[in-house]
NUTOR-487470 format. One record per atom (N, C-alpha, C): residue in one letter; x, y, z. Coordinates in steps of 0.05 Angstrom, whole numbers, plus 5000, padded with zeros to 4 digits. Layout:
// NUTOR-487470
aXYZ...
This chain:
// NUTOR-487470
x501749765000x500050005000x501850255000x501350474985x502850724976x502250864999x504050985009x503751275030x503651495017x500951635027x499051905005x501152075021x503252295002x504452435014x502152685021x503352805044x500253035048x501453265025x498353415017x498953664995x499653905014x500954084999x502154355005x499254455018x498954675036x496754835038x496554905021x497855075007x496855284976x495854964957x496754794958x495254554934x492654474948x491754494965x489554404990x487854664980x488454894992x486655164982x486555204962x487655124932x487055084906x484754944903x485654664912x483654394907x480854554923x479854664941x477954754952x476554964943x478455114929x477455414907x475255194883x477055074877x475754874852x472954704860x473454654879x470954594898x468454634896x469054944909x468355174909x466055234884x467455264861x466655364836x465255144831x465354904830x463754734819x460754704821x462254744853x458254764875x456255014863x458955254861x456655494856x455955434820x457455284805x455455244779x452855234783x452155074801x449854844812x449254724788x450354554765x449754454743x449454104746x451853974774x451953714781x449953624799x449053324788x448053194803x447953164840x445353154842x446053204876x447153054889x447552734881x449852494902x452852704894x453652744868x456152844860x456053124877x455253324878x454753534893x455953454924x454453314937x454153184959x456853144966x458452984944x461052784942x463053044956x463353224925x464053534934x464153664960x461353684974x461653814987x462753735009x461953495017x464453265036x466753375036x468053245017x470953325011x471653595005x470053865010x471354195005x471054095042x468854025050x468554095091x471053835092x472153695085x474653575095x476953765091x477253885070x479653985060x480154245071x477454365081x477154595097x478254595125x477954425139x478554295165x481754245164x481954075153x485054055144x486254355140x486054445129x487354715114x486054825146x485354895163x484355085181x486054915213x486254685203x489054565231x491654665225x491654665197x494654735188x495155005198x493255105195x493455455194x494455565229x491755355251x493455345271x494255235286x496555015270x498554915275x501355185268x500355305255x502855525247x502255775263x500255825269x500056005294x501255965327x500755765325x502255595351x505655695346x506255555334x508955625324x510355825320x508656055308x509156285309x509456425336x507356305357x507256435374x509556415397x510656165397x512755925410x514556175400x515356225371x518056315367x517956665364x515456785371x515357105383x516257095411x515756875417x516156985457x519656955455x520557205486x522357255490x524157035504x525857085516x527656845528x525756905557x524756875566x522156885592x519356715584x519756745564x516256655561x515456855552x514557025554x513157295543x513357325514x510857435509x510457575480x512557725481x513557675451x515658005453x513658195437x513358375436x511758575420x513858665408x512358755385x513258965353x511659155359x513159395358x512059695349x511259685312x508859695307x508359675274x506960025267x508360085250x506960315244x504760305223x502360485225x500060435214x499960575189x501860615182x501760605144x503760375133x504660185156x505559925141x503259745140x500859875157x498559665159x496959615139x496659925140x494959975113x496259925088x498959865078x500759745053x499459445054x499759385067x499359095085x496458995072x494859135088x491859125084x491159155053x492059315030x491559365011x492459155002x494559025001x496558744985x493658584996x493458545014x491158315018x488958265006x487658525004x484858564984x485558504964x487958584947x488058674920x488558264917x490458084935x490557844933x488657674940x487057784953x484557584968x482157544938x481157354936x479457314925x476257414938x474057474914x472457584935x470057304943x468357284955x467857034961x464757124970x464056944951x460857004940x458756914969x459356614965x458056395000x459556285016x459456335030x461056165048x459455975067x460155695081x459355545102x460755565124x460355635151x462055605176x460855475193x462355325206x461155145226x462655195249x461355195277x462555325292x463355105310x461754935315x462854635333x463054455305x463354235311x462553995298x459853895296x458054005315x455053955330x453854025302x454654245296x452854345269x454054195242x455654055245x456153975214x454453725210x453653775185x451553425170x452753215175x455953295173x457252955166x458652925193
């Protein structure tokens, strides 16, 4: 039996954009639909441990030699540079699903 190497996040949040687009055609059959939407709420989940699993990490390697947050002084026209790169890179996003426990998910 082959070991599934795991995908990149950015190949995971691709595969889920594509997802994505298929559902909002609404042109596929509803078992196939169904199939989809399974696997975007798996891939979502996945991609959203990864995310903080790297927050964790980040946060481990901000703190000072004490334990403590170290803080950054950021000035607020690097925010706003910041903020504009994001929009102009963010896709805009028509529907979204959130689930806030597991209690609310179908599957």
């Amino acid at each position: 039996m082959a070991v599934e190497k795991q995908k990149t996040f950015e190949a995971s949040l691709q595969e889920l954009e594509k997802i994505v687009r298929n559902l909002e055609n609404g042109d596929l059959p509803l078992e196939e639909s169904l199939k989809l939407f399974e696997d975007g709420v798996k891939i979502s989940r996945e991609c959203q441990e990864r995310l903080n699993q790297v927050e964790r990490r980040i946060e481990i390697l901000m703190k000072d030699g004490e334990g403590n947050p170290a803080l950054e002084v950021v000035k607020a026209e690097d925010l706003r540079g910041e903020q504009q790169q994001q929009q102009r890179a963010e896709p805009k996003v028509k529907r979204r699903i959130v689930f806030d426990t597991d209690d609310e998910s179908p599957f």
